[in-house]
Backbone bond lengths (Angstrom), bond angles and torsions (degrees), N, CA, C in turn:
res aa  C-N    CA-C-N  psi(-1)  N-CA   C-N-CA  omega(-1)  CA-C   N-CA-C  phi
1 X - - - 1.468 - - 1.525 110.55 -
2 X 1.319 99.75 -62.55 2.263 98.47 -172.60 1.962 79.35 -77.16
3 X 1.581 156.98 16.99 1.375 94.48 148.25 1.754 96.44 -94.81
4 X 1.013 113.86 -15.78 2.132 111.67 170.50 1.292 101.85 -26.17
5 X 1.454 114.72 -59.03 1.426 128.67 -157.78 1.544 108.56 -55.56
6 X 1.423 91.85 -38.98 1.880 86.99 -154.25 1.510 98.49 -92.08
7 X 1.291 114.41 -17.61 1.612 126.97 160.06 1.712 118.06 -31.53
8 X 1.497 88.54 -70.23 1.340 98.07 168.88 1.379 117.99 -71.73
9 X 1.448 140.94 -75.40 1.232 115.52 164.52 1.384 133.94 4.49
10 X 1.748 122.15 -53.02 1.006 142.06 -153.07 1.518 90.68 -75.93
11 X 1.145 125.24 -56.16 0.932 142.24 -133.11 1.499 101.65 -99.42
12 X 1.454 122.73 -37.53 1.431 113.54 144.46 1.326 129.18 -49.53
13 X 1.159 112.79 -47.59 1.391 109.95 -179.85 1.690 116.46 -52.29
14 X 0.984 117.57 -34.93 1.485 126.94 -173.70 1.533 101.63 -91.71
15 X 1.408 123.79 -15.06 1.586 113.68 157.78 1.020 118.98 -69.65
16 X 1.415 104.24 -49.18 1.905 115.42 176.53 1.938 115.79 -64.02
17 X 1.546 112.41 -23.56 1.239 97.97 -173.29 1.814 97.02 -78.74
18 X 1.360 85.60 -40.54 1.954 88.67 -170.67 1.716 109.22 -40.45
19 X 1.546 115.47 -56.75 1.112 142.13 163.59 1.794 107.22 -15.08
20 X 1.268 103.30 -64.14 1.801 130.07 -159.89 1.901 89.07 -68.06
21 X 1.499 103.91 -48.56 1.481 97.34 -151.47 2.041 102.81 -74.96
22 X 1.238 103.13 -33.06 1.302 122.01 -176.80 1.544 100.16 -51.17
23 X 1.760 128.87 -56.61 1.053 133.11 179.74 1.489 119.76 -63.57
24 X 1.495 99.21 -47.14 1.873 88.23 170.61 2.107 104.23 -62.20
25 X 1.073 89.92 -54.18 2.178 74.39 -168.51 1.716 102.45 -45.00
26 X 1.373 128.94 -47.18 1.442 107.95 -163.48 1.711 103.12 -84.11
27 X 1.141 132.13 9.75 1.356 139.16 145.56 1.628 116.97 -68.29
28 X 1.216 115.35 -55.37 1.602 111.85 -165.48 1.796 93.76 -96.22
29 X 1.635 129.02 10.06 1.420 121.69 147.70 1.340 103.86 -77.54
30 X 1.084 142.71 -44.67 1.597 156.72 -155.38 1.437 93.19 -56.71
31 X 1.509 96.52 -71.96 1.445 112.58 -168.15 1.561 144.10 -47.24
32 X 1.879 80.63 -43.21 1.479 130.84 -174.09 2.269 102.83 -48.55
33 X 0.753 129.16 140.66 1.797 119.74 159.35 1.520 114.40 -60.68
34 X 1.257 116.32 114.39 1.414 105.87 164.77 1.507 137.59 -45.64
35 X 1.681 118.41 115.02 1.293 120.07 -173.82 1.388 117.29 -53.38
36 X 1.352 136.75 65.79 1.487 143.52 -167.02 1.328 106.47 -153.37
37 X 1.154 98.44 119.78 1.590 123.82 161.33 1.685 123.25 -83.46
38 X 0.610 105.01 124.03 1.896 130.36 -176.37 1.586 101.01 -100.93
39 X 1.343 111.38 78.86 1.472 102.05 -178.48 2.029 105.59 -67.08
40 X 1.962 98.98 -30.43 1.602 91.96 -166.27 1.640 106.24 -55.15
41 X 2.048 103.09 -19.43 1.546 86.42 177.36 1.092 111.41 -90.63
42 X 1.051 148.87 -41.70 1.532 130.89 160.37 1.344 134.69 -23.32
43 X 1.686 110.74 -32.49 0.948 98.57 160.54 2.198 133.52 -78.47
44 X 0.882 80.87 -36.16 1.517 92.33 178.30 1.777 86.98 -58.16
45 X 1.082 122.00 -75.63 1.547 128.46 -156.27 1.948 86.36 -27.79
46 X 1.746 119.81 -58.15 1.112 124.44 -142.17 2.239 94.77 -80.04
47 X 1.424 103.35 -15.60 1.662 92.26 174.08 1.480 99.17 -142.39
48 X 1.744 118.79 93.19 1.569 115.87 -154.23 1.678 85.26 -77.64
49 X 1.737 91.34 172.42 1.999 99.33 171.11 1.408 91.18 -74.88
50 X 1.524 107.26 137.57 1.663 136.78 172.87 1.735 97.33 -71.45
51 X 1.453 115.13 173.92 1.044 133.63 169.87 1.559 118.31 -131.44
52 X 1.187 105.95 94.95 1.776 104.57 -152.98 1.441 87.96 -86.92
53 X 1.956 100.65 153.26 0.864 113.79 -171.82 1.866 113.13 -90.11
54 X 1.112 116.46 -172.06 1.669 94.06 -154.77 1.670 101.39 -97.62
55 X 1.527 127.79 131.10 1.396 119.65 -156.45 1.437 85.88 -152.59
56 X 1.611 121.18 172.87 1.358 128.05 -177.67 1.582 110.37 -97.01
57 X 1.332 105.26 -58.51 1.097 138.36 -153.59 1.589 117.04 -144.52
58 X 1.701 99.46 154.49 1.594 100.36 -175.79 1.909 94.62 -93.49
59 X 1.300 115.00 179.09 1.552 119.91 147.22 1.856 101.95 -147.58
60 X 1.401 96.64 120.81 1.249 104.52 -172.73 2.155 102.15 -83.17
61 X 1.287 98.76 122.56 2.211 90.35 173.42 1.061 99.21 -112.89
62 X 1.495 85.69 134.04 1.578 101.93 176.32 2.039 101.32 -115.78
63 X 1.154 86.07 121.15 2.109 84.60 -178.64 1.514 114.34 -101.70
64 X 1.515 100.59 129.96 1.964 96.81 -164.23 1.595 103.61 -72.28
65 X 1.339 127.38 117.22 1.534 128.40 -158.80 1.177 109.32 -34.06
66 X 1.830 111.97 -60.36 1.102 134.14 -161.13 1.354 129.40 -56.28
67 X 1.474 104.83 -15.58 1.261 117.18 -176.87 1.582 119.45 -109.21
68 X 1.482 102.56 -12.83 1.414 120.22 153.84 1.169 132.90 -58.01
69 X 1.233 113.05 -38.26 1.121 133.96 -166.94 2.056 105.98 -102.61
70 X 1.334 96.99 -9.44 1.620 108.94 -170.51 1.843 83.60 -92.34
71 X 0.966 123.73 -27.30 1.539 138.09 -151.49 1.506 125.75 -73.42
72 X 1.779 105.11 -2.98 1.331 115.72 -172.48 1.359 94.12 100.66
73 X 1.332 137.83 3.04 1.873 123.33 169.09 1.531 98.64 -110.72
74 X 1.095 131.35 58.86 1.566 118.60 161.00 1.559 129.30 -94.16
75 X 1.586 73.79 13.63 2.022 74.61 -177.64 1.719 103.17 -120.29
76 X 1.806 116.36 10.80 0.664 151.78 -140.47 1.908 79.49 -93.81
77 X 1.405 139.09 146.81 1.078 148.77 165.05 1.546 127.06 -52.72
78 X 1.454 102.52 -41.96 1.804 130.62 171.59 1.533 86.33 -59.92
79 X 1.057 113.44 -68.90 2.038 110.69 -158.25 1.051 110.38 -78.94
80 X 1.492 127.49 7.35 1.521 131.08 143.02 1.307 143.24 -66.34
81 X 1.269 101.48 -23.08 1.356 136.74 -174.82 1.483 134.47 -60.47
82 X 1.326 101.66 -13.96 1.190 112.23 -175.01 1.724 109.60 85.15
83 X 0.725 111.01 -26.07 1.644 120.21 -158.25 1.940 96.28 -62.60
84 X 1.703 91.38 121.97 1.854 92.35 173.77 1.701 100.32 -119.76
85 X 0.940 120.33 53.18 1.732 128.81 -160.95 1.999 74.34 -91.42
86 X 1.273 112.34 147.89 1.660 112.55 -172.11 2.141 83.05 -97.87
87 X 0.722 122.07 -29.91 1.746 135.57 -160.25 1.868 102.08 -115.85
88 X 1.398 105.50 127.24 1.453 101.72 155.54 1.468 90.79 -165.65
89 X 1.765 93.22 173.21 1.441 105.09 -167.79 1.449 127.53 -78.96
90 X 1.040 137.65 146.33 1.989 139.66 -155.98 1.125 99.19 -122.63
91 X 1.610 122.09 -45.27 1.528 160.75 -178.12 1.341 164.51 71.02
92 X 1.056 151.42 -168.77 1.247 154.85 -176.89 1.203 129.39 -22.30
93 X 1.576 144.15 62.18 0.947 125.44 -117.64 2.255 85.48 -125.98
94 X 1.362 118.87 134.55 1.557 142.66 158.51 1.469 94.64 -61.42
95 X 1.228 130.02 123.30 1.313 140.27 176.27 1.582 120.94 -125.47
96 X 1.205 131.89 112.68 1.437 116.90 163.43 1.885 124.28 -101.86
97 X 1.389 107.61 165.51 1.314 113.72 -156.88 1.632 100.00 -47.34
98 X 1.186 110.38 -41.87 1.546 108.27 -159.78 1.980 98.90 -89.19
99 X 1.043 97.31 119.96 1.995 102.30 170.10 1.452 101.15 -30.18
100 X 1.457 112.59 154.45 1.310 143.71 174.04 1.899 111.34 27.28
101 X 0.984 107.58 22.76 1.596 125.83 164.99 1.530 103.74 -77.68
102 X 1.552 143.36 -10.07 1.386 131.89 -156.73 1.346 130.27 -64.71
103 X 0.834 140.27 139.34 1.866 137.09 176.48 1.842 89.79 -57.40
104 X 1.262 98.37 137.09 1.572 111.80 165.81 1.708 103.02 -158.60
105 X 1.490 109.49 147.46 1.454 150.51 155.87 1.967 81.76 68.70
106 X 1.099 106.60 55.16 1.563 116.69 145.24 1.667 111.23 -39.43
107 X 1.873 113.60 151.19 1.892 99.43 158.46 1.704 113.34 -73.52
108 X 1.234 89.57 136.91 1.637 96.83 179.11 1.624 95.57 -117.03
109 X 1.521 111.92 172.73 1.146 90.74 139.13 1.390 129.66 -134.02
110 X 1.444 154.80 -168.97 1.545 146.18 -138.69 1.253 93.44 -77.31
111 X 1.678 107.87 136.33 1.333 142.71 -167.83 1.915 88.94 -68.43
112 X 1.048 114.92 122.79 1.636 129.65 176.28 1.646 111.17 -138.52
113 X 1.639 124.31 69.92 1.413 102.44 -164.63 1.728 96.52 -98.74
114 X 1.615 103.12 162.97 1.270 100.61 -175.86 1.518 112.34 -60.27
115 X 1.594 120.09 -173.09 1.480 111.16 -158.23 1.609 94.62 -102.23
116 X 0.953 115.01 -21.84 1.857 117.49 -177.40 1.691 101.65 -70.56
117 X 1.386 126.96 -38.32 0.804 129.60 -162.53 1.311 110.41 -104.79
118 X 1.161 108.27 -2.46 1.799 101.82 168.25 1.662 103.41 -87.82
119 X 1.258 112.81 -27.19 1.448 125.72 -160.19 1.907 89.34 -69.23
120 X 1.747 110.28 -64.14 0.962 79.92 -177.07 1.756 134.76 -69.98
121 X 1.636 117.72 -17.58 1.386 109.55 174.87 1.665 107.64 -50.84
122 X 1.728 124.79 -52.59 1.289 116.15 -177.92 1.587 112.94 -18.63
123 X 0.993 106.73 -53.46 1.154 120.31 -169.68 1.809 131.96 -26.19
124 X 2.165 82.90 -80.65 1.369 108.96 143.78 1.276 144.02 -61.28
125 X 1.524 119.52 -28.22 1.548 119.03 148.77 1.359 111.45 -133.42
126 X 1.116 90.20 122.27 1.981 118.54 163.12 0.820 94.35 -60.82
127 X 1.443 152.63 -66.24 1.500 136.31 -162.21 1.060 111.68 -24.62
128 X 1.755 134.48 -37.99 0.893 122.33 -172.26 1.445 132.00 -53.32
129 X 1.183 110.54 -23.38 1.391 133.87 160.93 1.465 113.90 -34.76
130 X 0.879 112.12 -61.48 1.652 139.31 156.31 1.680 136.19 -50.50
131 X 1.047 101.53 -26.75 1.286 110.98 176.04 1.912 118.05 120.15
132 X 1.523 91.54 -17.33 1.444 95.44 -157.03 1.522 129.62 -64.23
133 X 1.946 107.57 3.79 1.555 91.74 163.70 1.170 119.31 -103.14
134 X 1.559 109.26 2.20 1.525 107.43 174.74 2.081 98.28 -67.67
135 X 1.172 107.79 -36.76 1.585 111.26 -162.79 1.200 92.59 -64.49
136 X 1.322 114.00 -45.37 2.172 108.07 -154.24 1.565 89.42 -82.60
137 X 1.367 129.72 -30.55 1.815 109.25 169.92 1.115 117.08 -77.91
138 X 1.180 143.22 -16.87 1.597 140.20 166.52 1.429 94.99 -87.48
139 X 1.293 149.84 -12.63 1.513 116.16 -165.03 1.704 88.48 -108.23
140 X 1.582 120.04 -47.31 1.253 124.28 158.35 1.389 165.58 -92.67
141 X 1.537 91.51 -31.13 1.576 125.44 -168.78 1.732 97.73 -71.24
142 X 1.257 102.16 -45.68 1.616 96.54 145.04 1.432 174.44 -42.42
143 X 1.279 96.17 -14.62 1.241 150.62 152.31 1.579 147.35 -42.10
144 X 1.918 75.02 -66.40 1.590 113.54 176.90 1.558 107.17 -78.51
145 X 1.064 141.54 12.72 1.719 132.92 157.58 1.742 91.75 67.82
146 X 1.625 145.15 12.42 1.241 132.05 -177.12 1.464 88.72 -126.72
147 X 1.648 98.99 156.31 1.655 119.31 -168.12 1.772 101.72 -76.35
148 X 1.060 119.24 149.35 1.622 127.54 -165.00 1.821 96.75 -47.61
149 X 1.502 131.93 -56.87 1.089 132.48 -158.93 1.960 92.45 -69.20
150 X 1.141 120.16 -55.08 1.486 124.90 -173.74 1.671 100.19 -37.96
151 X 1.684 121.57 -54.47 1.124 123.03 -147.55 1.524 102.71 -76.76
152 X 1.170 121.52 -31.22 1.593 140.00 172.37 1.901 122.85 -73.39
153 X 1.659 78.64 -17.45 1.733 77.55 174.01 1.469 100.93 -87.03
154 X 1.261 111.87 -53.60 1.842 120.97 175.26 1.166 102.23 -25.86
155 X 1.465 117.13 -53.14 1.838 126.96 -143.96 1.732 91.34 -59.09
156 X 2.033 101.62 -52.67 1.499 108.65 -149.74 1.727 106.94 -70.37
157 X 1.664 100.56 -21.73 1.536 100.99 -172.68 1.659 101.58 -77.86
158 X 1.325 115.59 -26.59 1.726 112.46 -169.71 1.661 100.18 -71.21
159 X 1.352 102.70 -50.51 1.432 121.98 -174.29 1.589 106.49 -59.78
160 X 1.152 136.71 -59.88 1.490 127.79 168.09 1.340 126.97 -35.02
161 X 1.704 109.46 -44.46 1.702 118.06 172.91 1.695 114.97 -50.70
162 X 1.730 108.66 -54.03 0.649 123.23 174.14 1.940 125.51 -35.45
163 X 1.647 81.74 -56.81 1.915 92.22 -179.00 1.011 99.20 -82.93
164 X 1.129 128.36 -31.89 2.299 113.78 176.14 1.491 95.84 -46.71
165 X 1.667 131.40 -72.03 1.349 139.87 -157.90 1.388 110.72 -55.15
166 X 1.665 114.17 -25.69 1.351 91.82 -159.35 2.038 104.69 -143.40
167 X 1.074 96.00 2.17 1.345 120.10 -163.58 1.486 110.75 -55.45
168 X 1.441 111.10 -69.70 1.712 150.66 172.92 1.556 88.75 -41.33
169 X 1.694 130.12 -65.94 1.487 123.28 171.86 1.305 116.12 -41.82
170 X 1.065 139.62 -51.13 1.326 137.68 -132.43 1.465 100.91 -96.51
171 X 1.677 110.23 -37.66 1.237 133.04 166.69 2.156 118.80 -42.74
172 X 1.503 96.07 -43.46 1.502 116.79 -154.67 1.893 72.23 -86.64
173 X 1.547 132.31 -59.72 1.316 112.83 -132.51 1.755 83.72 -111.46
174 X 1.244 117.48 39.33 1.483 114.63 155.47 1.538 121.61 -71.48
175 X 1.878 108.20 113.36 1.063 110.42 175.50 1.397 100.73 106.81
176 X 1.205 131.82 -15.68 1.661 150.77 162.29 1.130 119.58 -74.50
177 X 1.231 110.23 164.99 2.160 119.31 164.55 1.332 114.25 -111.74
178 X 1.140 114.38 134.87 1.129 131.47 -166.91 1.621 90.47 -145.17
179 X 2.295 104.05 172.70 1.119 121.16 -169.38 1.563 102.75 -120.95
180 X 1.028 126.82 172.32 1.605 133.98 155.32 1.763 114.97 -73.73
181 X 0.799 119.65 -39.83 1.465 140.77 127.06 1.894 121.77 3.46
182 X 1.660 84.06 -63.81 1.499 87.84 -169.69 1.318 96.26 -98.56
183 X 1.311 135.40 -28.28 1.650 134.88 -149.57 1.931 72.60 -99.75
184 X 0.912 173.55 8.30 1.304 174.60 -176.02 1.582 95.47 -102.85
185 X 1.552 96.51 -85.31 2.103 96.03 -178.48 1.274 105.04 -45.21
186 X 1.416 140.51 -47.50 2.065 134.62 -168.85 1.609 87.25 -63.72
187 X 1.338 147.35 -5.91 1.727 130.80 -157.52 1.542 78.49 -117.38
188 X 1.319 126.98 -53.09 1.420 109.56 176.96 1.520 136.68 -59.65
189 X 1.417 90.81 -38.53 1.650 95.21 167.84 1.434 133.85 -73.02
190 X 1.428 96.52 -1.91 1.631 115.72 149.99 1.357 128.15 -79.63
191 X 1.444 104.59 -50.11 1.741 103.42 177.91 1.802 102.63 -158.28
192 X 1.133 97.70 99.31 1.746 120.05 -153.98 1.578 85.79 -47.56
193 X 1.317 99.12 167.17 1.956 112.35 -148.06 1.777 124.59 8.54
194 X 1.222 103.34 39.90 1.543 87.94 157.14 1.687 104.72 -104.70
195 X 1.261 130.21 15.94 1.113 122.56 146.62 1.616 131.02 -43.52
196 X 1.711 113.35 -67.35 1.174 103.49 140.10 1.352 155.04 -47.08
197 X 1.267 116.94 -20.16 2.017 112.74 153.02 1.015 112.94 -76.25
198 X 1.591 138.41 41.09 1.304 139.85 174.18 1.200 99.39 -148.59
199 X 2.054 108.99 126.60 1.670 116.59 148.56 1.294 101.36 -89.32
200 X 1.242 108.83 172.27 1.847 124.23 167.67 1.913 93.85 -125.95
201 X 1.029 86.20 157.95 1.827 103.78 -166.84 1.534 115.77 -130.89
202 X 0.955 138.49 100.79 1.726 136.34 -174.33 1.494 113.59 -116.43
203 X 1.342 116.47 153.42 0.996 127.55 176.38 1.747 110.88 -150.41
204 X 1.123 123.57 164.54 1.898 124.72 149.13 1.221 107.63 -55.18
205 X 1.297 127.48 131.06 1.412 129.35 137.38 1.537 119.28 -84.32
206 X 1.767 91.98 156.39 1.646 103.36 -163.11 1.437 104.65 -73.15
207 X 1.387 120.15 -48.98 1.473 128.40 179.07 1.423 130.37 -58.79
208 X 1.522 105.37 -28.84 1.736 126.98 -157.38 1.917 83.09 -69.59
209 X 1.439 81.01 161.24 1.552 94.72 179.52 1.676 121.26 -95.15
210 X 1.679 113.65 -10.37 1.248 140.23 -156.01 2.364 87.75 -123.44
211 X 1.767 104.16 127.09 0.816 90.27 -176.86 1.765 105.40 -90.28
212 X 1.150 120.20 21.68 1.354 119.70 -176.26 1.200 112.58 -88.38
213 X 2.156 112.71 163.68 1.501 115.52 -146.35 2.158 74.88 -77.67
214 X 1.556 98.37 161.04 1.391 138.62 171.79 1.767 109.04 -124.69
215 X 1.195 113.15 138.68 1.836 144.76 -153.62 1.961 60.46 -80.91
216 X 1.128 128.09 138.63 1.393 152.92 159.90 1.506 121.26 -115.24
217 X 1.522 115.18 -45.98 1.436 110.63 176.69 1.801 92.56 -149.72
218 X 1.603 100.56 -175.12 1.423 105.62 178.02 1.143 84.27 -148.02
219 X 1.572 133.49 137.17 1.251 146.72 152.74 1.644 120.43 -91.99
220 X 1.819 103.55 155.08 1.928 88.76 167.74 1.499 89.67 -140.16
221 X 1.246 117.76 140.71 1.537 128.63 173.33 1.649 102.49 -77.65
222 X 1.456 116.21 126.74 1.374 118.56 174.01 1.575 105.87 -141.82
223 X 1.784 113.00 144.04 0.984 99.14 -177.40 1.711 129.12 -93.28
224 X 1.059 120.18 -179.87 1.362 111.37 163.86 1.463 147.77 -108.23
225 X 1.718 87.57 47.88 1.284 123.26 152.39 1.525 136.79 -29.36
226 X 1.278 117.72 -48.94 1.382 122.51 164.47 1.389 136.72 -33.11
227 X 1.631 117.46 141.06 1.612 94.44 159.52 1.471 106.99 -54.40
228 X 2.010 86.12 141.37 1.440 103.98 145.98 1.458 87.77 85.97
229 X 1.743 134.80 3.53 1.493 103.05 171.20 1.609 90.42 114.60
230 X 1.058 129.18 -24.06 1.499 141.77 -134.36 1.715 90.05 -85.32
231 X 1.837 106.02 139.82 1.432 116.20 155.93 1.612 132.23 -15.02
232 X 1.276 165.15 108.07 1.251 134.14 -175.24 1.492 112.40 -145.09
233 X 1.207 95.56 -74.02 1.334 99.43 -166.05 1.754 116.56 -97.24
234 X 1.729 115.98 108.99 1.657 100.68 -172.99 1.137 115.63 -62.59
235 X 1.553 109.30 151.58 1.533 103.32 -175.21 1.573 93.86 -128.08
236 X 1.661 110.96 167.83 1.432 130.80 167.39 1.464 113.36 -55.06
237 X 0.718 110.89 144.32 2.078 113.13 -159.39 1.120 80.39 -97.86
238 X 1.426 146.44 -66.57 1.348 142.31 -156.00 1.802 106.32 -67.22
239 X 1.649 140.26 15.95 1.047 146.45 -177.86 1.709 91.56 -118.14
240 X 1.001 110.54 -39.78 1.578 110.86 174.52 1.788 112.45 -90.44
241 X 0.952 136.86 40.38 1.619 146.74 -168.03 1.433 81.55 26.23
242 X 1.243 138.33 99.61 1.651 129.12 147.57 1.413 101.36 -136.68
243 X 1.390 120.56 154.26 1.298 104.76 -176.84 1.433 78.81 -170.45
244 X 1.761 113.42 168.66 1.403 150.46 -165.37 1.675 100.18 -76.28
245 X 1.544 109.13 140.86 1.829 103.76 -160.23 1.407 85.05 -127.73
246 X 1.271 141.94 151.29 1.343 144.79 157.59 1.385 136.80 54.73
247 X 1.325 96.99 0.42 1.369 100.07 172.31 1.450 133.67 -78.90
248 X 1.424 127.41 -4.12 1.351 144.83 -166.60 1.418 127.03 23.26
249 X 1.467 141.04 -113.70 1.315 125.49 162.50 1.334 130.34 -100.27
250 X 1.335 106.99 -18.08 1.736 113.80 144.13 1.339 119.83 -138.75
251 X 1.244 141.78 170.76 1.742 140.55 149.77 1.249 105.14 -142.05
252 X 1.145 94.66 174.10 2.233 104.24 -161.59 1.808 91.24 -101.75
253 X 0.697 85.11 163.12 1.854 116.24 -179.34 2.239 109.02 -109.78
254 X 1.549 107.80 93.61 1.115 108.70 -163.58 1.564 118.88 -65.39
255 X 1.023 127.59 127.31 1.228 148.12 -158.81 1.863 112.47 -62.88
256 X 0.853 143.12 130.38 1.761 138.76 -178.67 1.756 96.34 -54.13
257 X 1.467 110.37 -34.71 2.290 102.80 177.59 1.131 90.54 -42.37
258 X 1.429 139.34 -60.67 1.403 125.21 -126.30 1.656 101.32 -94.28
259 X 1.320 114.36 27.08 1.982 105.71 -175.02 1.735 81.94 -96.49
């Protein structure tokens, strides 16, 4: 009889402990953080939404290499490079209606672009050689309310249109004179009125052998139309006060001799 007893006893006890242990584990699962990774949040965490500062308009610069490099920078890393691209990127520039009013050196934070996509900007700007997209994302790209890789993809898609329309010219009349005029009609007969979303910009170069103005950069007015603030729609430069600087009734197009 008393060992019956302790049988059973026994035997409660080990219902009730089983019982006890079962309730603490589905308590400290409850409690516990779920073992799951959220890479989509990781990613956002790793490029948060920016807060762009307040701007009208983009102006995309495009600087003719050759004349950069004609310009007093030939010892410059970019003009080492081999690189005979007639167009590359200067960049991305936050614009407001009124001249030299622009948002600049916004908080960003450290320029991290993916590796496919740096490979291809190299491409389009040699500067990089130089330093110059760390400068144009801290002085601007910062600015623009878009994550460092976003602002560089915009740059390469604005910047490509640009060198399709006008590239092949600039190439043929290196070392020639040409008008704003004519480099305007070759941008239309690529993609009818983007002539007008483009100034041309001239100056003397220090090196050139000719003291006359030289095509220095090419700009395109774009708005900021996009999600998120984003590049979009080109606009008429003369609706945004932008207009053509130094070029007068012709200037030469600097030649690859003179890097």
């Amino acid at each position: 009889m008393y060992s019956s007893r302790v049988k059973k006893w026994a035997a409660l006890v080990i219902v009730a402990a089983g019982a006890l242990l079962t309730w603490f584990s589905q308590r400290d699962a409850e409690q516990a953080p779920p073992n799951v990774v959220d890479h989509g949040a990781l990613e956002v965490a790793d490029k948060p939404a920016r807060t762009a500062a307040t701007f009208d308009f983009y102006l995309m610069a495009l600087t003719v290499q050759s004349a950069f490099c004609a310009d007093g920078n030939a010892r410059r890393r970019q003009c080492r490079s081999g690189s005979n691209r007639p167009l590359v990127i200067h960049g991305l520039w936050p614009e407001r209606m009124e001249p030299r009013t622009y948002p600049r050196d916004c908080p960003a934070p450290a320029l991290e672009l993916e590796p496919a996509l740096a490979l291809e900007l190299a491409a389009l700007m040699p500067g990089m050689a130089d330093g110059l997209h760390q400068h144009e994302w801290r002085a601007h790209g910062g600015c623009s309310g878009l994550d460092d890789d976003e602002y560089y993809s915009r740059s390469l898609e604005l910047a490509r249109i640009v060198d399709s329309a006008l590239g092949a010219e600039l190439t043929t009349l290196a070392g020639r004179e040409t008008t704003v005029a004519q480099l305007r009609g070759v941008a239309d007969l690529y993609s009818p009125g983007l002539g007008r979303t483009l100034t041309f910009h001239c100056r003397t170069l220090r090196d050139a052998a000719s003291r006359r103005p030289h095509l220095i950069e090419v700009r395109q007015c774009v708005d900021n139309d996009g999600p998120g603030g984003a590049p979009h729609t080109a606009l008429a430069c003369a609706k945004v006060k932008r207009r053509d600087q130094g070029c007068g009734a012709s200037f030469l197009i600097a030649g690859n001799e003179l890097r």
